[in-house]
N, C-alpha and C positions, 0 to 999 in steps of 0.2 A: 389522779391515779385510780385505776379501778379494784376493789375490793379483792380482787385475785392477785393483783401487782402488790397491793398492799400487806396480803397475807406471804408473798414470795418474799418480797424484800424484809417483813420481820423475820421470816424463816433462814434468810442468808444471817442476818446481823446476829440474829439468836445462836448461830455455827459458828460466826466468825469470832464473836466474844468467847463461847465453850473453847474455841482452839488458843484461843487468847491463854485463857485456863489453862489450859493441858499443856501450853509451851511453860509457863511460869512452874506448875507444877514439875515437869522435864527438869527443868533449869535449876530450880530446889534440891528436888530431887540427884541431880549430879552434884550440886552442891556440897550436900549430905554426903554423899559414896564416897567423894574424894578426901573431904576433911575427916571421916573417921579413920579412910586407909591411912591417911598422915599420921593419924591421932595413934593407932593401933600400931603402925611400923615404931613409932616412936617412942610409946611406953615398952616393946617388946628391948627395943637397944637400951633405953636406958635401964633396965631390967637387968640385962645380962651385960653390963659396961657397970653396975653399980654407981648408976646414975653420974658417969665424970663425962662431959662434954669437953668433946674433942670432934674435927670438922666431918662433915658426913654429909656427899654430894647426896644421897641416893636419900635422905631427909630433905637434904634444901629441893629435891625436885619435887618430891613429893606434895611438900606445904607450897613452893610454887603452882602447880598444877589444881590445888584446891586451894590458891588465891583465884586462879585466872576462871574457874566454876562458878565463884563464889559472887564473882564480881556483877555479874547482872542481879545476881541477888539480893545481896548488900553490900553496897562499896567499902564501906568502914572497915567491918570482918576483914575483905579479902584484902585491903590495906595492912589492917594486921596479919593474916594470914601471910602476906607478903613480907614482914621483918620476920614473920617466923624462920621463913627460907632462909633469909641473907643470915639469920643469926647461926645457921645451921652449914654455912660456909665460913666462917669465921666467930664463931663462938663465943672466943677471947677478946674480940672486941669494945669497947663501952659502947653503950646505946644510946642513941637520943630520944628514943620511944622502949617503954616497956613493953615487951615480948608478955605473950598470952600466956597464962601455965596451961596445962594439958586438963584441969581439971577445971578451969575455965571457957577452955573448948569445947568441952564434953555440954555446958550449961549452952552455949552458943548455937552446937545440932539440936539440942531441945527447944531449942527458938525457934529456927528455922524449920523444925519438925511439924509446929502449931501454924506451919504455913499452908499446912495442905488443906 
């Protein structure tokens, strides 16, 4: 390969890895947008519910939706982010896995923050 071919082809892989980047970064970044809107609709109800849990679609979709962001990112997280939902369709429940608290998710976007 000649020295112009060689200098094309570092310059394609040198784009293709920065896009590499910038899709992870995207992907984090939704990550992030989705789990705080969760985090923030959520501390606002239990705020004005004086904290009683009771079933609320419009939670479970929420922590749904920033399971399914989450999930290229960290599977773990968005596996819990995912009982967050089901917790938030049935509440009353027992669990077989502990549910995140809200102050432990707030520590989890600061993880994912140090991603960028």
């Amino acid at each position: 390969m000649s020295a112009i071919g060689d200098i094309k082809f570092l310059a394609w892989a040198i784009d293709k890895l920065a896009s590499y980047s910038d899709k992870h970064k995207v992907r984090v970044n939704e990550a992030i947008s989705s789990i705080q809107k969760a985090w923030t609709h959520t501390y606002n109800y239990l705020r004005n519910q004086d904290g009683e849990y009771v079933p609320n679609q419009e939670l479970s979709n929420l922590w749904n939706e920033a399971s399914r962001n989450t999930r290229l990112v960290d599977k773990d997280l968005a596996r819990q982010l995912k009982d967050k939902s089901r917790f938030w369709i049935h509440p009353d429940l027992p669990r077989q896995n502990r549910i995140l608290l809200l102050k432990e998710i707030v520590d989890e976007v600061e993880r994912l923050e140090k991603k960028f």
